[in-house]
Structures are given as structure tokens and as C-alpha cells.
N, C-alpha and C positions, 0 to 999 in steps of 0.2 A: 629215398630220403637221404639228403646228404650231410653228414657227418662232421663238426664242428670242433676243436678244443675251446673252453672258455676257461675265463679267469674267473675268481672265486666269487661265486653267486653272494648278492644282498636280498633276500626277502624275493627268492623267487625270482630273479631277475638276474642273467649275465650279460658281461659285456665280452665280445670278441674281439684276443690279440687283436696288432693289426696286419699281421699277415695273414692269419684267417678269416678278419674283414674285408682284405684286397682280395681275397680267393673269390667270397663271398659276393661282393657287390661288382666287382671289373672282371669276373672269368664266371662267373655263374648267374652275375646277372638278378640274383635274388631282392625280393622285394620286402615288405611289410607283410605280415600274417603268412611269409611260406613259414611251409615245418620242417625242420630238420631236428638232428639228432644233435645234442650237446654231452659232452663229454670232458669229463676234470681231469682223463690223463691217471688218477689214482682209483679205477675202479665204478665211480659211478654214472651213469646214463639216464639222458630226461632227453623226452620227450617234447619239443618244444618250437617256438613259432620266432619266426625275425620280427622284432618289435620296432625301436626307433634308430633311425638313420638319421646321423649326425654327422654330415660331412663323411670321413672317414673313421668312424667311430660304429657299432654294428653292438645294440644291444637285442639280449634273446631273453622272452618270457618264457620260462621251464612253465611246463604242465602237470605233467606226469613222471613219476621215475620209472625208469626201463629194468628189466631184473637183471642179473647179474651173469654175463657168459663168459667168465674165466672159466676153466677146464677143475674137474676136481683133483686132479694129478698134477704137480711141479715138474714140468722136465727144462732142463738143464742141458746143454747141447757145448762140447765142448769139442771144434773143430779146428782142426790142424790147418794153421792157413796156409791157405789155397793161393793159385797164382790169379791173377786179372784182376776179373769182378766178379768171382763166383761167392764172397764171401756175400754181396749185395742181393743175389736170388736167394739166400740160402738166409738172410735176414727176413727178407718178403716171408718165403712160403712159412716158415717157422711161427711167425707172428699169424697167418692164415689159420696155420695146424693151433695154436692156443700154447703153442710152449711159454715157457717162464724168460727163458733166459739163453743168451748165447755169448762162449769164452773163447774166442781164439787164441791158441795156445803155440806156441814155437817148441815144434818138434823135431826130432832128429832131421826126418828128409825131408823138411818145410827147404821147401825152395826160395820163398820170401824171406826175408829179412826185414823186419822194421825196427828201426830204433822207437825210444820212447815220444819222441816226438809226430812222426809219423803214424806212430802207433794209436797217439791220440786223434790225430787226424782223421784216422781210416774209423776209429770208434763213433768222429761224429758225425761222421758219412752216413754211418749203420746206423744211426739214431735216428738221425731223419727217416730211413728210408723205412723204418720200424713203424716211427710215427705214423706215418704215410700210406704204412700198409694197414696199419690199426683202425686210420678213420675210413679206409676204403672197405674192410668186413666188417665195421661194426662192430669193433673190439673195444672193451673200457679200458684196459690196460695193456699200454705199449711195450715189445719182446726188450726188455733187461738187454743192453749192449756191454759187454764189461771190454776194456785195454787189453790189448793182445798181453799176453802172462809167457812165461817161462813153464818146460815143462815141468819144474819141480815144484814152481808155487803152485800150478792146477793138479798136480799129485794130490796134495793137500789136502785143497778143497774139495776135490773128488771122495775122500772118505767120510763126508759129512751126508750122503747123500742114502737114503735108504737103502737103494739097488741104483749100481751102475753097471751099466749095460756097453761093450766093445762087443762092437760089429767088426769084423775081422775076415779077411779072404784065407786066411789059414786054418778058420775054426771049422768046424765040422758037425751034426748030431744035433747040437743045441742051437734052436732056432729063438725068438723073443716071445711066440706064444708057450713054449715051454718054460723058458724066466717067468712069464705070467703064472704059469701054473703049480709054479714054487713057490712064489712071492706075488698074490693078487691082494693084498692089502699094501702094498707098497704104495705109499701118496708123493715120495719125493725121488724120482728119478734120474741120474746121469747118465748123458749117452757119448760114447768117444767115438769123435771120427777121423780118423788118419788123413794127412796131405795126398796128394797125387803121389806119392812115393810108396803110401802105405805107413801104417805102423811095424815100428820095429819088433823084435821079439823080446827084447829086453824091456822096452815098453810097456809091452804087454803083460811081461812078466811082474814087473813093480804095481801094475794095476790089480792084476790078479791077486797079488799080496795082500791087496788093499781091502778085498771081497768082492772086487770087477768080478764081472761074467762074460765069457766068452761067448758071442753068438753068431749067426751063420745068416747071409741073406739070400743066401740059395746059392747054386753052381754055378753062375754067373758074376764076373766081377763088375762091380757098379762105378760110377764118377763121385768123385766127394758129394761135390753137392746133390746126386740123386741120391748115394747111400746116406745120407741128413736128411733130406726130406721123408725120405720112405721110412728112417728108423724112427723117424718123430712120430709121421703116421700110425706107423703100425702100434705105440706104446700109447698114442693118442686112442686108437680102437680099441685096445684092451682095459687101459687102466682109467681111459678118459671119456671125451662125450664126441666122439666123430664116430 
């Protein structure tokens, strides 16, 4: 069943952007009475049929509403940006995993550089590609992109969060199901991920301050974007619904 945004229902009844009408009618081909899934972007889902075609205009009769598969855990993913487009699979699979949100942060051995402008650019790159991965697993709500930050403003925000979690190639002992096993009521979690360069020590240490936790993903050192997938998952199996 394929997967819709619509603008805001009247009595049961949507109409679709027209970019998700041109998806709909010139790449899919869709008729009158098929079913798809509609979705408002803020959480809810219905079930529901292509009704009238009006030129380029594509309204959807809602049926049913769908229940609700947000994760019951917040995570929060704040990744040291990366060079290329690794930030773009790592927006995918994050939104797959059911995370909350993802902050690219300029850290010490961030090899990239964005100014503010750019900064916003590369944000609504990520927003699309959020979206995109949302209607493609039938997610009600799209992964939160925030502006690449400074690392002292995500310091900040980092303290706000129940348990935040650094995966680290210099940690040792403490692994993230032992985090679990300290803190399994934790509903709102941060997780930091170092650039290709890694996180500093000093970094670390301002985190740690914070009441970060240092954790270990085995003797192996991992690639940004596989150590973000895998810390997403693994916090998604313990504290969430994968």
C-alpha cells in the first residue's frame, strides 16, 4: 500500500499536495477506489481509497485510522558531520530505526565545514530524504532534521535528555545494554557520534560532565554512519519496539 502526505482532512476527506498527486497519478499510475495509506506528517494515519481526480488535483476518502507506530523511547542522534553523503543514509536508516531526531554538530575533527547558509541547505536535503524514508516504512512522523549547531550549543541540549549515551573507540567495560541495565526507564535518549576523526578527549570529557555515559561497541572500530545506525538500533531493541 502506498504511502501519501495529505493536507488537512474536511469531513473525512483529503486532498493531496501536488507533488504527491504528480507521484500518484504520472509515476504510479493510481486510479479511483485504489487504497493507500494517508498521512498528516504529525503522527496520524488512515487508511484510505483514491477518490476524485480532478485534473491534477487527487482527493483521498480516509476510512479507517491506522494506530500509532512511533517508538516509545525518544532518541535523539547527534552526529559529528561527516564528509560526502553519509549524513543522507544515516538520515534514511534513523527514520527506518523510529528515532526522534538527528543534530549535526561541528566538532573538533569535523572535516566539513558549513556555514549557516549551506548549513541550511544540507538541513533541507535531510528533510526530504526523512520524508521520503517515512512514507516508504510507513512511519506517521518524519526524523526531526535540526541546522548543523556548534559544539557548545549541542553541549546544552545534550543535558536535557534523560540518558545520553557516547559510543566511543576508547571506552571499554560498559557496553549500551549495560546503560539499559542502569537506566531501563529512560523514555528520552541521546546518542553522540564522533566525525571520521573520532571524538576528542576533551569532548568527551565536557559530555561526561554532563552525565553522558561512555559506551563501547565492541573491539572493532566502526564507520560514522554504521556506528549511528547500530547505536540507534541497539537503544531501539532495549528501550523501544524493534
Amino acid at each position: 500500500m502506498h504511502s501519501f502526505y495529505i493536507e488537512a482532512p474536511v469531513d473525512g476527506v483529503a486532498t493531496l499536495p501536488p507533488e504527491e498527486a504528480k507521484h500518484a497519478l504520472k509515476v504510479l499510475r493510481l486510479r479511483p477506489g485504489d487504497e493507500v495509506c494517508a498521512m498528516d506528517g504529525a503522527g496520524s494515519r488512515w487508511r484510505g481509497e483514491i477518490g476524485i481526480i480532478d485534473g491534477s488535483r487527487v482527493s483521498v476518502k480516509l476510512l479507517e485510522s491506522l494506530a500509532d507506530n512511533e517508538a516509545p523511547v525518544r532518541v535523539t542522534v547527534y552526529e559529528g558531520l561527516p564528509k560526502a553523503d553519509k549524513l543522507d543514509f544515516i538520515a534514511q536508516k534513523l527514520t527506518e530505526l523510529g528515532a526522534a531526531a538527528l543534530v549535526p554538530v561541528r566538532m573538533e575533527r569535523c572535516v566539513v565545514r558549513l556555514d549557516d547558509k549551506d548549513g541550511e541547505k544540507r538541513r533541507e536535503r535531510l528533510d526530504k530524504i526523512a520524508r521520503e524514508a517515512a512514507k516508504q516504512c510507513g512511519r506517521g512522523v518524519p526524523l526531526r532534521v535540526a541546522a548543523p549547531m556548534d559544539w557548545r550549543v549541542a553541549l546544552r541540549a545534550m543535558e536535557g535528555h534523560d540518558l545520553l549515551l557516547i559510543p566511543w573507540e576508547e571506552a571499554s567495560g560498559t557496553r549500551i545494554r549495560d546503560a539499559f541495565a542502569s537506566a531501563p526507564e529512560a523514555r528520552d535518549i541521546g546518542i553522540v557520534i564522533g566525525p571520521e576523526g573520532g571524538i576528542t578527549p576533551a569532548e568527551v570529557e565536557a559530555m561526561v560532565a554532563t552525565g553522558g555515559r561512555c559506551v563501547t561497541l565492541g573491539p572493532r572500530i566502526l564507520r560514522t554512519e554504521t556506528a549511528a545506525v547500530v547505536s540507534a538500533a541497539l537503544v531501539m531493541q532495549l528501550w523501544g519496539d524493534v
